[in-house]
N, C-alpha and C positions, 0 to 999 in steps of 0.2 A: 377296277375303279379308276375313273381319271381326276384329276383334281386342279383347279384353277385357283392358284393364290394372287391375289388381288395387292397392289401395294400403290398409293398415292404419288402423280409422276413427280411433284414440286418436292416431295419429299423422301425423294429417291435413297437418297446413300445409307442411310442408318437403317430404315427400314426394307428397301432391298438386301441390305447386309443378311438381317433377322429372318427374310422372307425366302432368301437363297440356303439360305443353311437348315432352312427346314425344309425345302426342297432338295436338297441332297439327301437328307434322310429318306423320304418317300421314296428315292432314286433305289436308295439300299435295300429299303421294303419291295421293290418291285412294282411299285404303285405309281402309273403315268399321272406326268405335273408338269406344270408349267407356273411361270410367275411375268406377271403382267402388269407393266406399270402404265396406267387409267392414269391421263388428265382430266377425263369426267366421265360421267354418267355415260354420259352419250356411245364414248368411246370402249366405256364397259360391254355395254348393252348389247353392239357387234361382235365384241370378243367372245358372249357367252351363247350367242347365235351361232357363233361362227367354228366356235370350239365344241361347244354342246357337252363342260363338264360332270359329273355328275356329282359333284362337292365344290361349294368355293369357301375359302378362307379370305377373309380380309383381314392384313396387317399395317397396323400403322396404331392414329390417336384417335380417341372415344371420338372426335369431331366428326372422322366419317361414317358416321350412320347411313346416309344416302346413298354410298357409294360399295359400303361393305353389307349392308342388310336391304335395305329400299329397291336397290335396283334388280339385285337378283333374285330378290324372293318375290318382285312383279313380275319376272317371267318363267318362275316356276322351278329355278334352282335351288337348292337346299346349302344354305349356306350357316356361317359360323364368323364373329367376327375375335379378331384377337387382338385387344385393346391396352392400348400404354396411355396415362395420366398423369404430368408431371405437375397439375397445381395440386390445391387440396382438395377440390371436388369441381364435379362437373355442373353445369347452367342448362344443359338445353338435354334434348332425346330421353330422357330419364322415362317417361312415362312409355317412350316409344322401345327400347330397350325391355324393360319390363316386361311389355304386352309381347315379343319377338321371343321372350322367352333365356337364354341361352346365350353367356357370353364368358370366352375364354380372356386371362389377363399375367403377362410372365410374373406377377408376384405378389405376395399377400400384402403389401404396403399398398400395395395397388388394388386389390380387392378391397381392404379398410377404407380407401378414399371413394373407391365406389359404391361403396352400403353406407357411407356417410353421407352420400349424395342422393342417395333414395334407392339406388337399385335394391332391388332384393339380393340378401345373400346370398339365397338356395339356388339361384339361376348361374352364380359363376363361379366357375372352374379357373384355379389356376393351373398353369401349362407355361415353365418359364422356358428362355429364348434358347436355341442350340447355336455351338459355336463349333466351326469347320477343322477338325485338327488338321485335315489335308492343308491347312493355311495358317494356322497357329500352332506352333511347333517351335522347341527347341532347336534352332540354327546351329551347325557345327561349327567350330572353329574356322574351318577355311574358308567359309563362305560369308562369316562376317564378318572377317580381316580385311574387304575391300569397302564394305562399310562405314568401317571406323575409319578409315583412310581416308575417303572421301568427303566425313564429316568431320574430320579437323581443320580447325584452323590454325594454322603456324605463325601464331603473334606470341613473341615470350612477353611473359607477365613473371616477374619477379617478386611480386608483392603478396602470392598466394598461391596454393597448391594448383590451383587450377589456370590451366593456361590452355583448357581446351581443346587439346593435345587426348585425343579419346584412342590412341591407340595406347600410348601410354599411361593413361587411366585405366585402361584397360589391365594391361601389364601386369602395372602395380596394383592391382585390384582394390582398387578406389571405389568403394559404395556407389553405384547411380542413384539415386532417385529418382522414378518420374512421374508425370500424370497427364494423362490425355482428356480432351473434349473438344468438343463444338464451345464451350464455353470454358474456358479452366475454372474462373471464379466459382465456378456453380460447381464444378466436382473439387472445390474445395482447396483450391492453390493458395488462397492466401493462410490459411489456417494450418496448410503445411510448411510455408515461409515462418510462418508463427513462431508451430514448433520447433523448426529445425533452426532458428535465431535462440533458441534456448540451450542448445546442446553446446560442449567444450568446445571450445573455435579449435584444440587440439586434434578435435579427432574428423578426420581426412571424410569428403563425402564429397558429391555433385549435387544439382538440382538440375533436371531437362522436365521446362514445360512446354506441348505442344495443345496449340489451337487452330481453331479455322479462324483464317484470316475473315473481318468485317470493321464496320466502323465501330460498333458498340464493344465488339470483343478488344477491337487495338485501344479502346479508351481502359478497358479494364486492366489490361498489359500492363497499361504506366502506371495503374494503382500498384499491380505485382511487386513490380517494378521498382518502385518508390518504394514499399512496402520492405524489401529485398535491402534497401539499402539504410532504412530507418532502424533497422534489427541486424544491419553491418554483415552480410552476407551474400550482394552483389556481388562479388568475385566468383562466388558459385551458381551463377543462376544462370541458364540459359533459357532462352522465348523464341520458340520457334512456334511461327503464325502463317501457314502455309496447306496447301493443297497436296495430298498425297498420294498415291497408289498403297492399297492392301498391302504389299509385299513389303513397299520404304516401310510402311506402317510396324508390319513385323518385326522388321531388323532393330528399328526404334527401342521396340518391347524387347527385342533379345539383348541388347546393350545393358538394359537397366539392372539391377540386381533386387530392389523393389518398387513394387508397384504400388503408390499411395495416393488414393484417390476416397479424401472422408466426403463422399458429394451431400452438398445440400440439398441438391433436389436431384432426386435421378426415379425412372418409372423400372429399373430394372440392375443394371450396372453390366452394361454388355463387356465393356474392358476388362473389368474385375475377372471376369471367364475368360476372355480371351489370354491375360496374361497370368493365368494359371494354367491353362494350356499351353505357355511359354515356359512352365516350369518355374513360374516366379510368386514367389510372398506377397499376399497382396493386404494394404491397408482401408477397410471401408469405416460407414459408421455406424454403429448402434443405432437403434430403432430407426432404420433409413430401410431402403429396399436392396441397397447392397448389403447389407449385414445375412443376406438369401444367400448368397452366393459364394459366402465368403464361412468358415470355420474355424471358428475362435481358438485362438492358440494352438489349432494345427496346420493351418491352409494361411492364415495371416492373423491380423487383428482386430475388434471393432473397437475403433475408440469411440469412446462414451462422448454421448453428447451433451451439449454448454445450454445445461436449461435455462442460465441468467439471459440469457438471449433472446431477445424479444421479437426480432425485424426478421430469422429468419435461423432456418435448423443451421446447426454449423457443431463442426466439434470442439472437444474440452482441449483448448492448446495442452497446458502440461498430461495430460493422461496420452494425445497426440503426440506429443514430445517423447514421451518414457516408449510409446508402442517404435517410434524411429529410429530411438537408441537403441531399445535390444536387439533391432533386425542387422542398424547400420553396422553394432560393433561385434556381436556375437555370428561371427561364419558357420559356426555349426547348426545354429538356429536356421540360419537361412538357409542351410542345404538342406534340413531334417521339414524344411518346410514347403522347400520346392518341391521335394520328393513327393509330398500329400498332397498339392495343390495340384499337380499334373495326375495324379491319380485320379483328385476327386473329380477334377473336371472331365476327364473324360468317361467316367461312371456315372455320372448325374447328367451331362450337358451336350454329350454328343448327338450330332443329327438324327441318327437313329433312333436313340433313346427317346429325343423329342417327340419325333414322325409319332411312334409308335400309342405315347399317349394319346396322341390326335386322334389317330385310327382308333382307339378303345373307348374315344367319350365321344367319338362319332356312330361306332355300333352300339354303344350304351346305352345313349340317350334316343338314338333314330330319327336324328333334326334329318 
């Protein structure tokens, strides 16, 4: 079997990430693949002429219907698309979906928002994301000692434990905190500023939040930001809004000691895996799509979500708060939970494991 996974070019990084690491699996099955980032149609159309698959997958968001079902099933390729949702439901393709039959989604948050939106239930399959241990991985010692080196800053600060000084946080095994996205606001940075403005100013902790640099995202920063300092915790917050390589990425996630990330809107929570493949505790939220990924009081936490909330899902600060206190101050917690979390993820999440469903609801069904 050969196989052509399809991944949109403008929206290369997140879902090349998804689309590569399920192409490592099929590598371990023994199953030729390739992954192909299409700026259009057009450009599809020669790839599938040119390659003559006999399976394609589209990954990416419900939008590309034309690109992941339209194009190749007009010239005769048997395709499947694998679809992420991050509003509440979808506007358009709904009838065209349907009629097509057959559609895979990494999460049942994501399946509820699609039967909300009119698809049939019975047509989709979820089949959530794999994530590369060859690339997420516990870092040893030696090899993130130049890490933290180079991510210090040597300004003393007298006024607070933190001086940013990350080898000596390290040392002194100083709690990290941290949280990644494309957006922080939206996987829930302010909400964890919230809580952790709640907690004894006595007991020792960091905040590292990183974003991609844009204009919308650097306006949300200064709310952080501001935010950070109305709840008198600025001395521990850092904002890092920048462009990175997989690997910076990694070393990021091995520094931390958890990973809190309650997102308001997420179609899956690919980080949530990743840094439990880091061996790290992570925090998601109740009824959200990371609450999939994540294993309540053994892998990390879901804090419950703040129903008084009307503009938008967010979590309960104090139930937020008490899930950051028992990780930040109880070491045994977070070692008995590392321990699970790197387990679980590589038994439920590794490429293989993914591939292989692919492969069984492609001979299953006979698209």
């Amino acid at each position: 079997m050969k196989i052509l996974l399809t991944v949109p070019a403008y929206l290369a990084y997140s879902y090349v990430n998804q689309a590569e690491a399920l192409a490592k699996g099929f590598t371990l099955l023994n199953i030729q693949n390739e992954v192909f980032k299409a700026n259009n149609c057009s450009e599809l159309s020669s790839k599938l002429q040119d390659y003559k698959p006999d399976f394609v997958i589209g990954v990416g968001n419900w939008t590309e219907f034309d690109l992941f079902v339209k194009t190749p099933k007009s010239l005769g390729f048997p395709c499947l698309p694998w679809i992420v949702l991050d509003e509440d439901r979808i506007d358009k393709f709904i009838s065209e979906y349907n009629d097509f039959g057959l559609i895979t989604t990494p999460s049942h948050h994501c399946q509820e928002k699609l039967v909300k939106s009119g698809i049939q239930e019975n047509i989709i399959h979820v089949i959530q994301e794999a994530v590369d241990p060859d690339l997420w991985f516990p870092m040893e010692e030696k090899d993130l000692q130049p890490f933290l080196e180079y991510s210090t800053i040597p300004i003393a600060n007298n006024r607070s434990l933190n001086q940013w000084n990350l080898v000596k946080i390290h040392q002194e095994q100083i709690p990290v905190v941290y949280t990644t996205g494309g957006d922080a606001t939206k996987k829930g940075a302010q909400e964890v500023i919230q809580a952790l403005g709640k907690l004894d100013p006595k007991i020792p902790w960091i905040y590292i939040i990183k974003s991609w640099p844009g204009s919308v995202v650097f306006k949300r920063s200064i709310e952080e930001l501001d935010l950070a300092q109305k709840v008198g915790i600025i001395n521990r917050v850092r904002y890092i809004s920048a462009e990175y390589s997989q690997v910076y990425m990694r070393a990021l996630m091995n520094i931390c000691n958890i990973y809190a990330a309650p997102s308001r809107i997420e179609g899956f929570g690919l980080p949530h895996v990743e840094a439990q493949m880091c061996a790290k505790p992570v925090i998601s939220l109740a009824t959200t799509a990371t609450q999939e990924t994540v294993v309540h009081g053994q892998t990390g936490f879901h804090a419950k979500r703040d129903f008084t909330e009307t503009n938008f899902v967010k979590a309960d600060i104090n139930d937020l708060s008490q899930c950051l206190h028992s990780l930040i101050t109880d070491t045994n917690l977070r070692c008995q939970m590392s321990q699970n979390a790197i387990k679980h993820a590589h038994t439920n999440f590794s490429p293989k494991v993914i591939a292989q469903k692919f492969l069984d609801l492609i001979t299953q069904t006979n698209v």
